[in-house]
C-alpha positions as CSV (number, residue, x, y, z in Angstrom):
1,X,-22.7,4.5,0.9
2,X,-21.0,2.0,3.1
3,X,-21.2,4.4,6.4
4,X,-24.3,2.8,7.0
5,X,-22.3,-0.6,7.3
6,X,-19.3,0.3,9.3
7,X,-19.6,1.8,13.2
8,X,-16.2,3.7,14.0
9,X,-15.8,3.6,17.9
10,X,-16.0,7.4,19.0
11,X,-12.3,7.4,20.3
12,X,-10.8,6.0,17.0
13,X,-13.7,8.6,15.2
14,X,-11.8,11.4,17.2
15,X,-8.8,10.3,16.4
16,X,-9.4,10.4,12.9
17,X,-10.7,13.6,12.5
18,X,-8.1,15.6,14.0
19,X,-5.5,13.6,12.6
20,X,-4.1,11.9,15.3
21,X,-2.0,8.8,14.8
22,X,-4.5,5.6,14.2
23,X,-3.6,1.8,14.4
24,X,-5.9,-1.0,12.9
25,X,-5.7,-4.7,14.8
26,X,-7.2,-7.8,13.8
27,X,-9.8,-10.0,16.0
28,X,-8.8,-13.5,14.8
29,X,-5.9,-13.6,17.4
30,X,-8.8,-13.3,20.3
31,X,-11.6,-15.7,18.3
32,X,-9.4,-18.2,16.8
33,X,-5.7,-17.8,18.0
34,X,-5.7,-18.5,22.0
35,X,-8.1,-19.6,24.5
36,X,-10.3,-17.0,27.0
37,X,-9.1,-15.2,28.9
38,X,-5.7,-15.1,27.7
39,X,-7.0,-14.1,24.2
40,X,-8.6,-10.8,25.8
41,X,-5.5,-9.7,28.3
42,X,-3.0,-10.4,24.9
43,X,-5.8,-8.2,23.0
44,X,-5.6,-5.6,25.6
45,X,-2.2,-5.1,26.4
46,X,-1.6,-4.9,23.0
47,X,-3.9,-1.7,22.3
48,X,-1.8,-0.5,25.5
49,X,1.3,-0.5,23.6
50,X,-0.3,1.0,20.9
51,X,-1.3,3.6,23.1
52,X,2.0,3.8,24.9
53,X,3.6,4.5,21.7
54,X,1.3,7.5,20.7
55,X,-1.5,6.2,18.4
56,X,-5.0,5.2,19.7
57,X,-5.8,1.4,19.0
58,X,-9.1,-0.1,16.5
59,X,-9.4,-3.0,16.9
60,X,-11.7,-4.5,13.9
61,X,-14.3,-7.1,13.8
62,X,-17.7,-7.7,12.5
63,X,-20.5,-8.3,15.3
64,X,-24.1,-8.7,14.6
65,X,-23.2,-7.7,11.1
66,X,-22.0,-4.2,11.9
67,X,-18.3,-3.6,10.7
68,X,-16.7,-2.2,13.9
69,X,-13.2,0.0,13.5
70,X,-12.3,0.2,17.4
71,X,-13.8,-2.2,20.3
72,X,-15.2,-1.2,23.4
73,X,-14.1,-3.3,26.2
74,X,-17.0,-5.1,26.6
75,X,-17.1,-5.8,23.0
76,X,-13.7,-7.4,23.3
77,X,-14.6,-9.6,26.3
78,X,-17.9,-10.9,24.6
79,X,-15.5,-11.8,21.6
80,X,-13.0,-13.4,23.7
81,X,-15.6,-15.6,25.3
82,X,-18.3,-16.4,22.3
83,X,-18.0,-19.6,20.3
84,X,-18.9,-20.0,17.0
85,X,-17.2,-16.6,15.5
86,X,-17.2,-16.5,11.6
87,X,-13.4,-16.5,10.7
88,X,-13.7,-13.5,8.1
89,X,-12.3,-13.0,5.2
90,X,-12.7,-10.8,1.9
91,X,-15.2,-13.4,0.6
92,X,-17.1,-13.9,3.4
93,X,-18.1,-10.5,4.7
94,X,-21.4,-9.6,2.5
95,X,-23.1,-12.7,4.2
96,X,-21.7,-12.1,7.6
97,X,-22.9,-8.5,7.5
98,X,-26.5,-10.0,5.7
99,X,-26.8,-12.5,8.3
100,X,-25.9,-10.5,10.6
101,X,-23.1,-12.5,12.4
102,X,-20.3,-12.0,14.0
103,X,-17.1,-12.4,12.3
104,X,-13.1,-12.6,13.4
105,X,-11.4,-10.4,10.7
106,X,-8.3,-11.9,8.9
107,X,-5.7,-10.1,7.6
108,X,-7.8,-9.5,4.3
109,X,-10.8,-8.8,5.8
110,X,-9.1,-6.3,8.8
111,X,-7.4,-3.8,5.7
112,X,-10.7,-3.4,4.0
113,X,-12.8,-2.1,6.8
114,X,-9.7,0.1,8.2
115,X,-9.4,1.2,5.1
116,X,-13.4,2.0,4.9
117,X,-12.4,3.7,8.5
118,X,-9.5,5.8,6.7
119,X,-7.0,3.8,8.8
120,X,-3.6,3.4,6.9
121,X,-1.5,1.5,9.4
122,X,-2.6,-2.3,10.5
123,X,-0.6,-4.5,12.8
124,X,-1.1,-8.0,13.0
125,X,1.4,-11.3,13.9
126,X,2.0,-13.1,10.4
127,X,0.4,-12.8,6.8
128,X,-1.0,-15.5,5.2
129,X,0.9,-16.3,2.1
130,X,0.8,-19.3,-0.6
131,X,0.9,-22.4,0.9
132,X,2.9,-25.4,0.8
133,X,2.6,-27.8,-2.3
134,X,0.4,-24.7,-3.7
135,X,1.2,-25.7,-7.5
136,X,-1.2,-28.6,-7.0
137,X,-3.6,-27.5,-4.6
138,X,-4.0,-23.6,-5.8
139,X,-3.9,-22.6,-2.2
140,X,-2.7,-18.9,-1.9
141,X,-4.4,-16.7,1.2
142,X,-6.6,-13.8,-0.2
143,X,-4.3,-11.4,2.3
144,X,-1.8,-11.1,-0.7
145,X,-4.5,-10.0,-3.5
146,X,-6.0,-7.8,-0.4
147,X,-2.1,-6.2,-0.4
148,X,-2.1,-5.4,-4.0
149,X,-5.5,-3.6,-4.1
150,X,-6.0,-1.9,-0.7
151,X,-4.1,0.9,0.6
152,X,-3.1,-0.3,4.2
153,X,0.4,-0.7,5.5
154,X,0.3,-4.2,7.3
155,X,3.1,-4.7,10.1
156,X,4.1,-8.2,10.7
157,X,6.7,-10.8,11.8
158,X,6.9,-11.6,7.8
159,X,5.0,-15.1,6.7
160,X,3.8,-17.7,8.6
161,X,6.8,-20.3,8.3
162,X,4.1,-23.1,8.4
163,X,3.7,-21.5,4.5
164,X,6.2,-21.1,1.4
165,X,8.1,-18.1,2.1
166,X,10.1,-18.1,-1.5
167,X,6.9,-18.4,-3.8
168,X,4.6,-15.8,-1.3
169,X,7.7,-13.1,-2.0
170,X,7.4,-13.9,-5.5
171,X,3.6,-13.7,-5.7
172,X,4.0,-10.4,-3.8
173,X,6.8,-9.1,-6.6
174,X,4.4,-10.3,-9.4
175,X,1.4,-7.7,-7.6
176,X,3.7,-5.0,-6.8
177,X,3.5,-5.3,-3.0
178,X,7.0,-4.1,-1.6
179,X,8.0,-6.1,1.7
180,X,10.8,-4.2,3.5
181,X,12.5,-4.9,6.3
182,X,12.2,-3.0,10.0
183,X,16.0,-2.9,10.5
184,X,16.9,-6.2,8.7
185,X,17.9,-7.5,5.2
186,X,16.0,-10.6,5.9
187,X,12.1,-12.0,5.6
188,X,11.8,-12.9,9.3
189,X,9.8,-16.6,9.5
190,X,7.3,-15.3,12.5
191,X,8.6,-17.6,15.3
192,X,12.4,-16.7,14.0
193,X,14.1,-14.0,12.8
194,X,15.9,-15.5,10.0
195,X,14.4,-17.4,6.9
196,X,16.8,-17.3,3.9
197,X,14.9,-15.0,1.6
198,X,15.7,-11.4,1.2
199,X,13.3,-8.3,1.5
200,X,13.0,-5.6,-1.4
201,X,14.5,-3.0,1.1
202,X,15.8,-2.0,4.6
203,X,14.3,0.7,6.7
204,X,16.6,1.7,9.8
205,X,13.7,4.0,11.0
206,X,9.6,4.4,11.4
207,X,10.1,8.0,9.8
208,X,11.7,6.3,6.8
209,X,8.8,4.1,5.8
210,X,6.2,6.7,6.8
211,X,7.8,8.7,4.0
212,X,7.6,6.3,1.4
213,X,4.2,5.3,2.1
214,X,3.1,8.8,1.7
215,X,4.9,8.8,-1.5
216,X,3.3,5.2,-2.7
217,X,-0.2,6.7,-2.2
218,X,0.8,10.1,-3.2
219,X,1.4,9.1,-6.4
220,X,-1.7,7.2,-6.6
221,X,0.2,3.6,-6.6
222,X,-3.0,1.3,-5.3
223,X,-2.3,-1.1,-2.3
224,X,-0.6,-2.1,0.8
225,X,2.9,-2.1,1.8
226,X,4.4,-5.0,4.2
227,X,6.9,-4.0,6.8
228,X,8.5,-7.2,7.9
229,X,9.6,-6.6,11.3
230,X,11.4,-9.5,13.2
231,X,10.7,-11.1,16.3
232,X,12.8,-10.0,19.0
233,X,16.0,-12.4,19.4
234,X,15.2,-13.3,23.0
235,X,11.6,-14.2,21.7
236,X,12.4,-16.3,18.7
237,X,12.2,-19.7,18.6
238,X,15.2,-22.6,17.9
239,X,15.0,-23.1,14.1
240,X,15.3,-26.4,14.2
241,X,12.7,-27.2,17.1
242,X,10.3,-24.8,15.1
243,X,10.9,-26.1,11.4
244,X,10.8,-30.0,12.5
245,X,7.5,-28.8,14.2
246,X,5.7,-27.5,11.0
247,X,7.0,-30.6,9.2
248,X,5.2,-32.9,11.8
249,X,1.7,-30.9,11.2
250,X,2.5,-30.2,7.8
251,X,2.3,-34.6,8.0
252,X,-0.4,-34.5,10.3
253,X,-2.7,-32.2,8.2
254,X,-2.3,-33.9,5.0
255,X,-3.2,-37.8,6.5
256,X,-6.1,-35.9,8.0
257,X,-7.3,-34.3,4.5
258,X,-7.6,-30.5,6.2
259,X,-7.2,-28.0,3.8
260,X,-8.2,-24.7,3.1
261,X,-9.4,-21.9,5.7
262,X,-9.0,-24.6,8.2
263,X,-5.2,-25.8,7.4
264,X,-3.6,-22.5,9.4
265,X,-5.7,-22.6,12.7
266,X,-4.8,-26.3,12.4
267,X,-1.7,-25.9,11.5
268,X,-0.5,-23.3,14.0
269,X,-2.6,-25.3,16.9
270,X,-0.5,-28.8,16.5
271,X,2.8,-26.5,16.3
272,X,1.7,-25.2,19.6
273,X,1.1,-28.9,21.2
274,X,4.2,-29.9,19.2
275,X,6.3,-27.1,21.1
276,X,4.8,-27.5,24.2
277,X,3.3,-24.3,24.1
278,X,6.4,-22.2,23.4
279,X,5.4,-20.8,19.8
280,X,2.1,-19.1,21.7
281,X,4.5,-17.2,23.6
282,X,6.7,-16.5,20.9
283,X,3.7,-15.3,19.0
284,X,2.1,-13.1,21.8
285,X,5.7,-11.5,21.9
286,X,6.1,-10.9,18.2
287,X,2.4,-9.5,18.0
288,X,3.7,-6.8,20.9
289,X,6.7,-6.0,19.1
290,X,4.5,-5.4,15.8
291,X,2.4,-2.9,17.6
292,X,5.3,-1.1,19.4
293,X,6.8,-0.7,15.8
294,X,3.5,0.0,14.4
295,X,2.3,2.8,16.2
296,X,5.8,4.5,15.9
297,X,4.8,4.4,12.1
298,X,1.3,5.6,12.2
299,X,2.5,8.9,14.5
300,X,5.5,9.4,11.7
301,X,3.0,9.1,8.5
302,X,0.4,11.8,10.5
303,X,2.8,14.1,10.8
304,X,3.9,14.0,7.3
């Protein structure tokens, strides 16, 4: 019923039905995350590493409301250069589709329609996670309901440390999401590798998580898995010049009144002006080291 919604690019199609290793990326990091053309060369170079690693790259985005698993090149540069993309997320895509729009896909939005595409491994920079002061303002991102429901392993640089890290672990415990750690005890914060918060377990290896994903959905255990993979040391920012950073947008945001959907591309743009452009590199670094580990992932769980 929903094939005549969703267009699978005829590599990633391939791919898929002789079981070759796939990877699922997200479009809100070329919309919404950097200007053109730096957007497209970071979207590019990371479906090279994908590639360079053994899986073929999708990435996923809605344009004139088709779901697309797996860009053309053209289709990336016309997303990297047209204004006024939908920022997509669960919510939003039976309008975008109806309208027949185009639409950046969040982390939410990305796992559905790779999962429509029968992709099980996603890599993307940071999930979104309950944010700050939520017990007042009921703000929690629909990416963690999205992880206890859909059968998609996301691979990250852990939680956006412009959010609560302590209650989004508990929210994820609560749904029966398990975050483990690629090689590290640790949540990593995105722009550092250390946050104070422990994961639910350690993988030393790719072949170790591929094996207990297979068992999760063998087993018929619905939704997503995080694998919390830290942002290499030479990459991560100072703690201290990050954290004071958030605080000062954090500040910023609330006098201004932003709030919802808007608060984390506000958010992670006045961290960027704050930093002097330094956590846009961190994140472009992070984002290649999620792909790298990614891909290693998605060729272990296809051979399984």
């Amino acid at each position: 019923m929903y094939e005549k919604y969703l267009d699978i690019n005829p590599e990633v199609k391939k791919a898929l039905d002789e079981g070759r290793p796939v990877v699922a990326l997200e479009s809100t990091i070329i919309s919404h995350g950097m200007p053109y053309p730096q957007n497209v060369e970071t979207a590019r170079r990371v479906e090279e590493i994908v590639r360079e690693n053994g899986a073929i790259p999708a990435t996923i985005a809605i344009i004139n409301g088709r779901l697309k698993a797996g860009l053309t090149d053209e289709e990336l540069e016309y997303f990297g250069k047209e204004k006024g993309i939908v920022k997509a997320s669960r919510r939003d895509i039976p309008f975008i589709v109806s309208k027949k729009l185009d639409g950046a896909t969040t982390v939410a939005s990305t796992m559905i329609i790779a999962n429509l595409a029968g992709i099980k491994v996603f890599v993307t920079g940071g999930i979104g996670g309950v944010h700050r002061g939520a017990s007042e303002s009921f703000d929690i991102s629909a990416d963690l309901q999205e992880l206890s429901k859909t059968d998609v392993a996301v691979v990250c640089a852990g939680v956006k440390s412009i959010l609560d890290i302590g209650l989004t672990l508990e929210y994820l415990e609560t749904n029966g999401v398990p975050v483990v750690g690629y090689k590290t005890k640790e949540m990593p914060a995105f722009y550092s590798r250390r946050s104070g918060f422990s994961v639910d377990y350690k993988a030393e290896n790719p072949k170790e998580i591929a094996e207990a994903l297979k068992t999760k959905w063998g087993m018929d255990l619905k939704g997503g898995m995080i694998i919390a993979n830290p942002i290499k040391e030479e990459d991560a920012m100072n703690h201290e010049e990050i954290t004071n950073a958030i605080n000062d947008a954090l500040f910023e945001a609330g006098k201004l009144g932003i709030k919802g959907k808007n608060i984390t591309p506000y958010l992670l743009g006045k961290v960027k002006d704050l930093t002097e452009g330094k956590s846009l590199e961190s994140n472009i670094k992070l984002v290649y080291n999620n792909a790298m580990v990614g891909a290693k992932i998605a060729v272990e769980y296809r051979k399984l």
